[in-house]
C-alpha positions in Angstrom: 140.1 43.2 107.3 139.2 46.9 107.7 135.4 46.2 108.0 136.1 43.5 111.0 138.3 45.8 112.5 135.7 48.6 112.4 132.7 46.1 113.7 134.7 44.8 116.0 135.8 48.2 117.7 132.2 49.1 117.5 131.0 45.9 119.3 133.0 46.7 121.7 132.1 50.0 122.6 128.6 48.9 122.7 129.5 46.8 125.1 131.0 49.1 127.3 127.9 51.3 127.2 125.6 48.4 127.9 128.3 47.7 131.0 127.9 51.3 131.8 123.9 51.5 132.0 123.4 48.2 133.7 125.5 49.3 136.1 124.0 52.1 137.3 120.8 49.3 138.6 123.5 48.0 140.5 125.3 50.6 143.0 127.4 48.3 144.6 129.6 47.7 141.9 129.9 51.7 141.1 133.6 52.0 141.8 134.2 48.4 140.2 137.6 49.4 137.5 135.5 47.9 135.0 132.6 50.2 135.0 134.7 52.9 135.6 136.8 52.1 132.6 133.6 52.0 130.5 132.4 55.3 132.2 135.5 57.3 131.0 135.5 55.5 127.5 131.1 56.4 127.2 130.6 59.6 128.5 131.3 61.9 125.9 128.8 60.3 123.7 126.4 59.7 126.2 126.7 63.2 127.5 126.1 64.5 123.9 123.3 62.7 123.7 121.8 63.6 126.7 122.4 67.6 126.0 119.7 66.4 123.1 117.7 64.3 124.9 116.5 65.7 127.6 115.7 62.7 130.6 113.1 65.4 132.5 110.0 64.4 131.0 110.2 61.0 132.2 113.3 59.8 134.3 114.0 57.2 132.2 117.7 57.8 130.4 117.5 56.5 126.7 121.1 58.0 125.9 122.6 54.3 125.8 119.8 52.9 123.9 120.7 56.0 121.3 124.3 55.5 121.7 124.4 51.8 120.7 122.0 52.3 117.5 124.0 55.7 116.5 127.4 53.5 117.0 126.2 49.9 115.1 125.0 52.3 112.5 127.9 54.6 111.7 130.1 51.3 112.1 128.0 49.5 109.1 127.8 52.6 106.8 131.7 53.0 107.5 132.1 49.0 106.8 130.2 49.4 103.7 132.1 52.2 102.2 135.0 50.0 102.4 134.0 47.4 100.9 
């Protein structure tokens, strides 16, 4: 019950982030609730990511990308431990 609870949560959040980033090729729906919802819920991850990550070289932002790998993966090593 645990491990659903903890994929769950963590399916969701990647969610939000890939909300967040698709947004952002979409400015009309910037001040939509919903992507501002899933802008307060991503950016301290994202932001710590990008702090490491530096998007100079290239323009192109790979902080969600990173995000949603780092988040599937702590969320199956978590569900395993509780098994």
């Amino acid at each position: 019950m645990i491990t659903w609870i903890l994929l769950t949560a963590a399916k969701l959040y990647c969610l939000l982030i890939a909300i967040q980033s698709l947004s952002s090729f979409f400015p009309a729906f910037a001040d939509h609730p919903m992507v501002r919802r899933s802008r307060d819920f991503t950016k301290p991850l994202l932001d710590a990511i990008r702090k490491i990550l530096p998007t100079e070289q290239g323009g192109f932002d790979f902080s969600p990308i990173i995000g949603i790998i780092a988040v599937m993966s702590s969320a199956k090593f978590l569900a395993y431990l509780f098994l």
